[in-house]
N, C-alpha and C positions, 0 to 999 in steps of 0.2 A: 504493500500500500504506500509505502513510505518510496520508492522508486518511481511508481506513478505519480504523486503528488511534486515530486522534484522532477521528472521528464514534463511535466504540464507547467512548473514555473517557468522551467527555461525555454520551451516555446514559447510562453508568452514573454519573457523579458526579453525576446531576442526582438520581437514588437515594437517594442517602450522603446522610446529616446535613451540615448544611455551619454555615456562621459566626452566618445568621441566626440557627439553632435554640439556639444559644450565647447568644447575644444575649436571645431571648426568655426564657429561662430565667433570666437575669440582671435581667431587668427589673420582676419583683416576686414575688421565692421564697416571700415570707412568705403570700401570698394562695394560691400554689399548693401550700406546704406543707399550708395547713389546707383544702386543698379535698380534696388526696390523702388528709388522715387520714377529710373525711366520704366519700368514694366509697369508700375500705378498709370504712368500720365498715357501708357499703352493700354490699358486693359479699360480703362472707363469708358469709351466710346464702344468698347465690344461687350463690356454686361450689362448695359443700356440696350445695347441694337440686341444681344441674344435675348433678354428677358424679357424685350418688347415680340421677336418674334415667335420666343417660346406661347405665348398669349396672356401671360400672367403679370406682364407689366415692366417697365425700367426699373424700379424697387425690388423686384424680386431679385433680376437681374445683380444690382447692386449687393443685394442681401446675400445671396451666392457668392458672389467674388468675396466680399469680407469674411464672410464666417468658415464657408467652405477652406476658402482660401490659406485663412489663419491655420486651422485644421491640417489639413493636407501637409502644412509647411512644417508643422512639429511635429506630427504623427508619421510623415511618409516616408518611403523609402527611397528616394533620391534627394540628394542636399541643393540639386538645381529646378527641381521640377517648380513650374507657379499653376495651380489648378482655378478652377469656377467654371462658369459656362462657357458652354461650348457649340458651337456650329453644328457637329455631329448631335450633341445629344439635345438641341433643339428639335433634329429632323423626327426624332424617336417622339418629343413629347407634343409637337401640335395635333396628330390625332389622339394622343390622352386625354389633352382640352379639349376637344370637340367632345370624346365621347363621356369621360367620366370628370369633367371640371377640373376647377384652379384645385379643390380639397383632392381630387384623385391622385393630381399630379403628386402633389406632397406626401400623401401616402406612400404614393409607388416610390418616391426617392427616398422615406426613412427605410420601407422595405426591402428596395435598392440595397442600403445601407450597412442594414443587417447579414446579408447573401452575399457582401464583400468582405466584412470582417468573418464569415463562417469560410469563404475560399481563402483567406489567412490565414486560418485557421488548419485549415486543409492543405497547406503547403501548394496552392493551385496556382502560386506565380511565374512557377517556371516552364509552365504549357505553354507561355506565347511565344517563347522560341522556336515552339512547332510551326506559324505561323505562316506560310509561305512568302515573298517580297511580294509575289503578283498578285498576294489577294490584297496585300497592305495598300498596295499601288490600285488598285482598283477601285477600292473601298475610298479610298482618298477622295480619290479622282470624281468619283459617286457622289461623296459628301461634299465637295466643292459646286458639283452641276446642283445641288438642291438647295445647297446654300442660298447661290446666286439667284435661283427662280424665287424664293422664297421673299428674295427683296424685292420681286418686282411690282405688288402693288403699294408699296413702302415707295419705292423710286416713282413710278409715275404718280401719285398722291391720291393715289384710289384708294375706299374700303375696302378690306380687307375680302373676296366672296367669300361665298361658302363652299365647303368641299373638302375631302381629307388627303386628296393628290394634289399635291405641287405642279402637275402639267395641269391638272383641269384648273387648279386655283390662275395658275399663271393666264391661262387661254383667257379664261374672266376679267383678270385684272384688262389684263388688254383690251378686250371687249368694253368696257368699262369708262376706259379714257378715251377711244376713237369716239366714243359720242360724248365726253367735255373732258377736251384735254386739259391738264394741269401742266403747263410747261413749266413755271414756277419748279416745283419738287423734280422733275425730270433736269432741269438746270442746276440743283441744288446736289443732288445726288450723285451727275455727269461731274462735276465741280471737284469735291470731294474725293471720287474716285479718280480721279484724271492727277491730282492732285498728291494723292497718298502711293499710287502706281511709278508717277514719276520721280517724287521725292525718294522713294523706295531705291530704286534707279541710280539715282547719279547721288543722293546722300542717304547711304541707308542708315547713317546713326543718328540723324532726326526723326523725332516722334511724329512725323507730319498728319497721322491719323487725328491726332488730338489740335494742332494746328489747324486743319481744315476745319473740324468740327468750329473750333472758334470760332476761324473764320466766317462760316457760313450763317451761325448764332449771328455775332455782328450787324451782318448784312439785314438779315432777316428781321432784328431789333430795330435798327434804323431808317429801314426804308417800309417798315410798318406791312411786311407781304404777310396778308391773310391766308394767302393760299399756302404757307408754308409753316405746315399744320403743329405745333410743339410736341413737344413728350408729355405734357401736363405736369401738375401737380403732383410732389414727391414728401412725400414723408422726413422731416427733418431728425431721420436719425433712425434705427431698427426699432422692430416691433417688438413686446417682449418674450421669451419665449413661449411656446405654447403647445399643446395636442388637443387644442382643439377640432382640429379640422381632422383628425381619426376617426371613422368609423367602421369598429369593428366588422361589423356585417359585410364589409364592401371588401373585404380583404381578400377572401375567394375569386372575386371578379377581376382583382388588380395584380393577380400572382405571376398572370404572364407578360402584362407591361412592365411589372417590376423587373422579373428575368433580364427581359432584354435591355431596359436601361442597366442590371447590375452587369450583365454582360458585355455590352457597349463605354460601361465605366471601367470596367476593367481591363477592358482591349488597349481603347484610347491612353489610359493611362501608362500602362504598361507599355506601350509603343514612342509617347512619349517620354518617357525616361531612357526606354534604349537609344533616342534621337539625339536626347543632352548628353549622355555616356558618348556616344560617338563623334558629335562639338569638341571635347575633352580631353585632358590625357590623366589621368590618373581615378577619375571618378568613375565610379559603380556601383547602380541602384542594386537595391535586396525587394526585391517582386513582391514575396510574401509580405512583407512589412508596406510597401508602396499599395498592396489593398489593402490592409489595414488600414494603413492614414486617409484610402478615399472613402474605408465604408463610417469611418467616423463622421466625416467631413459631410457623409450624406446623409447620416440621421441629425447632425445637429442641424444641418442648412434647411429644413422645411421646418425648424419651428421655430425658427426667424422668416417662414415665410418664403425661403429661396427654391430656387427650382433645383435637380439634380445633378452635380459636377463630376466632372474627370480634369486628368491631367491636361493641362493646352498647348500643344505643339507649338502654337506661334507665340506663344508667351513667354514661355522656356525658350527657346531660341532666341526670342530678346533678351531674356535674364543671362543667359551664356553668352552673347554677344558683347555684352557690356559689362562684363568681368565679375561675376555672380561666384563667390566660391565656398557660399553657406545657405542653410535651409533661410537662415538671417533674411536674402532679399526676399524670399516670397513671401515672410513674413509681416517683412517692411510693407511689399505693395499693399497687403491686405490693411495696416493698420493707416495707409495714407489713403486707400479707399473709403476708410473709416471714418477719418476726418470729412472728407469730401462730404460725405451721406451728410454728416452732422454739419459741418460749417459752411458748405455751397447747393444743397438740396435746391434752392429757389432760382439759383443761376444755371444751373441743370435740367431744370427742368423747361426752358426757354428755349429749348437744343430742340432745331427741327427736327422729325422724324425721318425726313428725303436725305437727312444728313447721312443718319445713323445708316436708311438703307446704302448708301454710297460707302460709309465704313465698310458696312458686312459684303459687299459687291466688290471693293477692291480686296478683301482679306480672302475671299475664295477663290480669285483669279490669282493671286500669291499661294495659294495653298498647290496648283496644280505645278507642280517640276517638271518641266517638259522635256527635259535632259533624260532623266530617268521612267519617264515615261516611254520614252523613242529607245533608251536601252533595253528594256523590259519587253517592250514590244519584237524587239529585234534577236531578241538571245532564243526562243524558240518558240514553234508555231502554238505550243501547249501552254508557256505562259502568256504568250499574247490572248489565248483563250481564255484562259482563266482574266487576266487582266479586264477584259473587254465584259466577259459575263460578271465578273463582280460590278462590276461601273454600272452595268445594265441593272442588274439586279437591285444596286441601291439605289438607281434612280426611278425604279418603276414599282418596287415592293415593298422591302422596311430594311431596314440597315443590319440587323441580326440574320434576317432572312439571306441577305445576302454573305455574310461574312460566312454562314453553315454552305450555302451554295458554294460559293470560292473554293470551302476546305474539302466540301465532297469531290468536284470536280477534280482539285489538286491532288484527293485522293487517289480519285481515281486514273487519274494519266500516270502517275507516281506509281502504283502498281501495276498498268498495261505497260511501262518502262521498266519495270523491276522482273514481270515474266517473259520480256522480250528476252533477256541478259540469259534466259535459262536452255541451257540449251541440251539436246538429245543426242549423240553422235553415237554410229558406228566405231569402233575402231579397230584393225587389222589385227590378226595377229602377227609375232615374228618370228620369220622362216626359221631362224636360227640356225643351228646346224645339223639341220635335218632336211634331206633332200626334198626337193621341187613334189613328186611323188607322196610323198608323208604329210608336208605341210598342207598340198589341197585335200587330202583325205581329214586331216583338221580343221580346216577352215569349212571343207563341207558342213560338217557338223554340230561344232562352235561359234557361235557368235556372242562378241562382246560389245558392251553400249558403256558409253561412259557418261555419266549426269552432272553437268556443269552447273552449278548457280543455284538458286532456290526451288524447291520442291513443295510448292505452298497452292494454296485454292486457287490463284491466278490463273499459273501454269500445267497444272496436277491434269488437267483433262485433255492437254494435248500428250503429253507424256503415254498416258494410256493408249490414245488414240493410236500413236507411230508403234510402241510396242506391242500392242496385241495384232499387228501386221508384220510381223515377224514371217516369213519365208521359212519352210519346214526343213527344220532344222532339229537337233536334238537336246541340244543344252546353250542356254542363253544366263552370260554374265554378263550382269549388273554391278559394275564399277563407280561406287559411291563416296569415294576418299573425298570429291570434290564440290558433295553438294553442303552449302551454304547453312541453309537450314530446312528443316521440314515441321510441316503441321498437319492437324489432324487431316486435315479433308487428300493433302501430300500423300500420309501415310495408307489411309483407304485406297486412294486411286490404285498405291503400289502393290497392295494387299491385293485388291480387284484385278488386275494386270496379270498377277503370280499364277493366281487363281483360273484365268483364263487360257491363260499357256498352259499351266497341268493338265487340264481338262484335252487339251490339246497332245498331250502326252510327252511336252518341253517340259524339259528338268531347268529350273530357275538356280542360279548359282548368286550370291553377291559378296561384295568384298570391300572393307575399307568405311563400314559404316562406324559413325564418328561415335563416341562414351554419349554426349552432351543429345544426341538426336534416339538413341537407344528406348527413350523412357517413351516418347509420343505414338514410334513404332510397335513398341511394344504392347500400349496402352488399346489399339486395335486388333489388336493380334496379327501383325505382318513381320512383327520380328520372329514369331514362332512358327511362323509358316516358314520362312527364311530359313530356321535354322533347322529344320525336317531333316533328319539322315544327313545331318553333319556339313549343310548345305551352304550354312555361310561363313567367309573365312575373313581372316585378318588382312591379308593384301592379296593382290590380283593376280600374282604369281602361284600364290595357294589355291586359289580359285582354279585356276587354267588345270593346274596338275591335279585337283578333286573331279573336274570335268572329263580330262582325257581318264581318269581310271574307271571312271561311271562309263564310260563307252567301251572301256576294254573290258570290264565285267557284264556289259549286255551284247557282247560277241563283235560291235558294229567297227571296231578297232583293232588290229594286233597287238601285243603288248610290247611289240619294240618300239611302236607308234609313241611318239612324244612332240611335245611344244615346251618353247621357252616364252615367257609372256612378252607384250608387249610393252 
């Protein structure tokens, strides 16, 4: 008892912040001080524009990057990552508000929450190394194309339609403004993004995201355009916290939106921290602990109100860009986000909407790498499939749907490549020193196959198929030193195969079956078929000479008749 209760502390202290992260913090505050103020004066125009087009508001928005944020920075396992809302995990939660509201959504994200610290629990962080590049690349690429549509009735100054597809919302929107165009907002949004793309460009260590918004604020204040609709009224300061918006009963109906946001939070996050590791040289997240800090992050953020977070690839990449070298800056951003909420709420909320749409429009045409798209496309026909059907998939279904689409497909090409590699070969025997006359009298009657590669369900039914087409013959080895591995459905085929040659009155001989493959074999019973009258031997050379003596005691051989193997 006393060994379980000590194996269960130190998983979980391996969780906890410990001395290192102390340390790191201490090691140069002043570089992470000004790294946190530029990721703050970066992220406020992006949990603004996500929060507004999550449906639940700029506040929430807001409420997420602080609280989440704080969270994620002390609890998580990367000392670079900066977490809140996200472009991705919007796309998941506008059909939660359409179907189950603003109290659904916050549900689904403490529930989220929970099913993150339980795969911490579970040691579940080191699965996304399984990951393949083409789905990550796909999935991206996915959540950029929905991003962008998402802004579009944001950018033209239309209502929002109604609809739970991003193409039918998007057709709407357009619909929408060909009978009263808003050029105002379409000017405001072109502006902005025109703005943030070029400054990106030729100075990418200006915050121009937050610059433009200014800008466009400004304008809008001074020349008094109605048509360039605000964010509204903001709460000067967090809500306190709360569960009120729980409703037990509804927890069944929200189990598989939750999945997919906790799944969705743990991709995202998990992907961005391998992206800061790789910015880097000496930094390396711990997976397990990096869910942990998000599933925290997402039980406290709905009871201040905020919608669901993951880690933000572009936010992290600012905080690394600008000399980030403690969980310190993401800490930073959140607590100068904090201030913002409490000390600038009334001047925030002034901030066009066409703006914010032009923020999120230039941050998903940044999001798509076109370098590594055109590689990815170009390294083979199989990842460009995979690549192309993830994209597909998240722009036409749900973002989880697609990532399990990706892995199947990746699955599957992955093993139609892996039973291509297996191969079935004849091979000769050698004449050796035994005349021309002797050897064909051997070879009449002997034939040897050699099994290269894996012997698994992929490949297992072509194997059958060449072998039990064996040419009448007497005794047939089975030369197994070289196969890879074998599984159940491997070992049946081999069983079934034996089985049909006996029947045929071919004596099965094999040789060279590995200690490590013995158990699966056996477990069908093909190893005890195998070993019938002393049938199977240690190497091929035993084999040959077990075969010629089975022919010299069924008369069909002389006994001066011999082979030396091949």
């Amino acid at each position: 008892m006393t060994s379980v209760i000590s194996r269960a502390w130190t998983r979980t202290a391996a969780l906890l912040p410990g001395r290192a992260d102390l340390a790191d913090v201490r090691r140069d505050p002043r570089r992470d001080l000004l790294a946190g103020l530029t990721v703050a004066i970066v992220a406020l125009p992006l949990a603004l524009g996500f929060g507004v087009s999550s449906g639940l508001g700029a506040e929430a928005g807001l409420a997420t990057a602080v609280v989440a944020g704080a969270m994620a920075a002390v609890f998580g396992g990367s000392n670079l990552q900066v977490s809140g809302p996200t472009g991705a995990m919007t796309v998941v939660l506008v059909p939660i508000v359409g179907e189950h509201g603003p109290t659904g959504v916050l549900t689904v994200g403490l529930m989220a929450g929970v099913m993150l610290v339980a795969l911490a629990a579970l040691r579940a962080g080191k699965y996304m190394q399984y990951v393949p590049a083409p789905v990550v690349e796909g999935f991206t690429l996915g959540i950029a194309c929905v991003i962008g549509l998402q802004q579009i009735p944001g950018a033209l100054g239309v209502a929002k339609p109604e609809g739970d597809r991003v193409l039918v919302v998007t057709w709407r929107a357009v619909e929408e403004f060909a009978k009263s165009p808003n050029w105002t907002a379409v000017g405001f949004a072109a502006m902005v993004a025109a703005v943030m793309l070029a400054g990106a460009r030729w100075w990418p260590t200006v915050p121009f995201s937050i610059v433009a918004v200014i800008a466009a604020t400004g304008v809008a204040q001074v020349a008094g355009l109605d048509a360039a609709k605000p964010i509204g009224d903001l709460p000067s300061g967090l809500s306190a916290p709360s569960l009120a918006f729980l409703d037990l009963g509804a927890l069944g109906s929200l189990l598989a939106p939750a999945v997919a946001v906790a799944t969705l939070a743990a991709l995202e996050s998990l992907l961005s921290a391998s992206v800061a590791d790789g910015m880097t040289v000496g930094q390396k997240h711990e997976p397990d602990r990096e869910l942990f800090g998000q599933g925290l992050a997402n039980i406290a953020a709905p009871l201040f109100g905020g919608v669901p977070a993951t880690g933000a690839i572009a936010r992290t990449a600012v905080n690394v860009r600008t000399g980030a070298t403690s969980r310190l800056a993401a800490l930073t951003h959140a607590v100068i986000l904090a201030v913002i909420v409490f000390a600038a709420a009334p001047l925030v909320s002034k901030i066009p909407l066409a703006a914010l749409a032009g923020v999120l429009l230039a941050t998903a045409v940044r999001m798509v790498e076109v370098g590594s798209l055109r590689a990815m496309a170009r390294a083979t026909r199989s990842d460009a499939l995979i690549l192309v059907l993830t994209a597909v998939a998240t722009l036409a279904l749900d973002l989880v749907y697609a990532v399990i689409i990706g892995l199947l497909v990746a699955g599957a090409l992955a093993l139609r490549a892996v039973a291509k590699q297996a191969r079935f070969d004849q091979v000769p025997l050698d004449r050796g020193d035994h005349s021309a006359e002797e050897h064909a009298l051997l070879a009449e009657h002997i034939v040897a196959y050699r099994i290269d590669g894996p012997l698994f369900f992929a490949a297992a039914h072509r194997f059958l198929l060449e072998l039990t087409e064996v040419a009448d013959v007497r005794v047939v080895i089975l030369r197994m030193s070289r196969v890879s591995t074998v599984d159940a459905t491997g070992a049946l085929v081999l069983k079934d195969a034996v089985e049909k040659l006996r029947r045929r009155g071919i004596v099965v001989m094999a040789s060279g079956i590995r200690s490590g493959q013995r158990q699966v074999l056996d477990s069908v019973g093909a190893l005890e078929l195998l070993g019938q009258d002393g049938r199977e031997y240690a190497t091929t050379p035993d084999a040959i000479r077990g075969a010629r003596e089975h022919l010299q005691l069924a008369g069909v051989l002389p006994h001066s008749a011999g082979a030396t193997p091949a």
